[in-house]
C-alpha positions in Angstrom: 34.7 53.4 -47.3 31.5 51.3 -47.5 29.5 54.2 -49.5 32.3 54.2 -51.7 32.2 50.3 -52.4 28.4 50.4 -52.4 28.9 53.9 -55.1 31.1 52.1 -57.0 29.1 48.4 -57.1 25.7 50.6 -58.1 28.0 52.1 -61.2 29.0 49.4 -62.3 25.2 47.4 -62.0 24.0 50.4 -63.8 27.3 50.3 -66.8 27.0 46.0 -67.5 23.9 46.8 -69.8 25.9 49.2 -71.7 28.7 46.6 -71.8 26.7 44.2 -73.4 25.5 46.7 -76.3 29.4 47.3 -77.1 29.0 44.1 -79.4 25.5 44.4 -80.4 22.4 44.7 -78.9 18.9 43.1 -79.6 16.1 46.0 -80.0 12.3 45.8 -79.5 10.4 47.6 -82.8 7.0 47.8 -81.5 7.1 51.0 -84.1 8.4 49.7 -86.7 6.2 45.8 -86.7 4.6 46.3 -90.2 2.3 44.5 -92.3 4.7 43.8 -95.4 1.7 42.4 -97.9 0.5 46.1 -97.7 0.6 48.4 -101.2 3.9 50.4 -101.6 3.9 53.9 -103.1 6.8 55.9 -104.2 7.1 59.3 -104.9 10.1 60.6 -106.7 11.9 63.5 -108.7 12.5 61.3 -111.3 11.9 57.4 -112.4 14.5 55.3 -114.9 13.3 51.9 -115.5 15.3 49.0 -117.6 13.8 46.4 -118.4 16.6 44.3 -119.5 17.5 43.8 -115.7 14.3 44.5 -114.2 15.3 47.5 -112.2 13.9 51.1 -111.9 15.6 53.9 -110.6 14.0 56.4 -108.6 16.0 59.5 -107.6 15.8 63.0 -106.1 13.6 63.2 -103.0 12.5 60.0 -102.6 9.6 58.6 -100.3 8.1 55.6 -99.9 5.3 54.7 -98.0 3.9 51.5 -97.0 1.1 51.7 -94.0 2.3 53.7 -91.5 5.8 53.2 -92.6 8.0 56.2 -94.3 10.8 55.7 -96.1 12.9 58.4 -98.0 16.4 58.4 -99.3 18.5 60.6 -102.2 18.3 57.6 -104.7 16.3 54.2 -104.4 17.2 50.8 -106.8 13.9 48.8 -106.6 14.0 45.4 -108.3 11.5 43.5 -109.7 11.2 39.5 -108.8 11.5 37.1 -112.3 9.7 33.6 -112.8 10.7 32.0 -115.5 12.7 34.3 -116.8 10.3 36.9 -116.7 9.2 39.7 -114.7 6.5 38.9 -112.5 5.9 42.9 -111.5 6.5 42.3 -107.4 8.8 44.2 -105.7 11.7 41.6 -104.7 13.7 44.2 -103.0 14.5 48.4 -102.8 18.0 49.8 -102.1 18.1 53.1 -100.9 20.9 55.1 -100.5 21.9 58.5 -99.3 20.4 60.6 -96.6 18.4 57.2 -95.7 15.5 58.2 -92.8 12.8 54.9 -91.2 9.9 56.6 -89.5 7.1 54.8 -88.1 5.1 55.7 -85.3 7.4 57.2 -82.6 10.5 55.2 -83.8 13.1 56.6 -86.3 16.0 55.3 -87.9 19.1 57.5 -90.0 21.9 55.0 -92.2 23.4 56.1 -95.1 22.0 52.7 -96.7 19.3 50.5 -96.3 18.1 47.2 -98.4 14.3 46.3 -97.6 13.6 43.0 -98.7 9.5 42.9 -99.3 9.1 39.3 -98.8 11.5 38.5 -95.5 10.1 41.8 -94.4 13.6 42.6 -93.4 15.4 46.1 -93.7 18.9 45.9 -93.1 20.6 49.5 -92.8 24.4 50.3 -92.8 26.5 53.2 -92.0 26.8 55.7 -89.3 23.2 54.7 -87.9 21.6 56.2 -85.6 17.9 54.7 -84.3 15.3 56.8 -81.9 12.9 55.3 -79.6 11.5 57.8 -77.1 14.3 59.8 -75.2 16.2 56.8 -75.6 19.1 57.1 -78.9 21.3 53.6 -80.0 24.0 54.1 -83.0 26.0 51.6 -84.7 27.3 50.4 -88.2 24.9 47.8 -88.9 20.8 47.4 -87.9 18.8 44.4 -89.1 14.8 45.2 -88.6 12.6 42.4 -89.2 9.2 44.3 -89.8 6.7 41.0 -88.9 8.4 40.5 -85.7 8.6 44.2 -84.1 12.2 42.9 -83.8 15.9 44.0 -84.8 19.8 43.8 -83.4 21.9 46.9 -84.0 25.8 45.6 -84.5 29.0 47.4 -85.2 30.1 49.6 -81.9 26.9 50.3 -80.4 26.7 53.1 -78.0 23.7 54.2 -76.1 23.2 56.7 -73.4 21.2 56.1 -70.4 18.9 58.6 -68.5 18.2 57.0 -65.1 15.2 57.9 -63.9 13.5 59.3 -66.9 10.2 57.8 -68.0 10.5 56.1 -71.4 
């Protein structure tokens, strides 16, 4: 009876930390700390630019790199920041959507969304994700990264499995 109570107190020790990830869990991002002031490239199947709202449109196989950071997505919005009315030529934001992958160093992220905000450094993904660290895998709907931090809290359902014993 005691190695049953002691069984069953060691279960549930080892279950609270997934308990408190059912709400949302804070993340380390020691992959994905970037240096947001760094140039941003995109490559594309094709580019649409209007310059009535200061938007262009990159779609088919898109990638964009900044340092050591990938991005790609089906289709990605990037809009331009304005002062005084006009277009100052920075990147204020890029919205990716479809097929949305964040790869940096050994850390990966999957959403079938994602809005990087350049001068936050923030990337906020939505939609069935799913983010790698390791051996270790944490899904849910919502996952805000801020990049200068090394930092981010994954919301909506989170789930994560647990491998006692393995070396992360």
């Amino acid at each position: 009876m005691m190695r049953l109570r002691t069984g069953l107190m060691a279960l549930c020790l080892t279950l609270l930390p997934a308990l408190a990830f059912a709400q949302g869990a804070q993340v380390a991002f020691g992959g994905l700390k970037q240096d947001t002031s760094l140039p941003v490239e995109v490559t594309a199947d094709e580019l649409r630019v209007n310059q009535a709202d200061g938007t262009a449109i990159f779609t088919g196989n898109v990638l964009i790199g900044q340092g050591e950071m990938r991005l790609s997505a089906n289709r990605v919005q990037v809009e331009y920041a304005t002062e005084n009315g006009q277009q100052s030529g920075d990147i204020q934001r890029m919205h990716a959507t479809g097929n949305v992958v964040l790869v940096n160093g050994g850390e990966a992220a999957e959403a079938q969304e994602a809005i990087y905000t350049l001068a936050s450094g923030s990337i906020v993904m939505t939609g069935d994700v799913i983010l790698t660290q390791g051996l270790s895998a944490l899904s849910g709907q919502r996952l805000v990264v801020d990049l200068q931090a090394g930092t981010g809290q994954m919301e909506g359902r989170v789930k994560t499995i647990f491998q006692p014993g393995a070396n992360q």
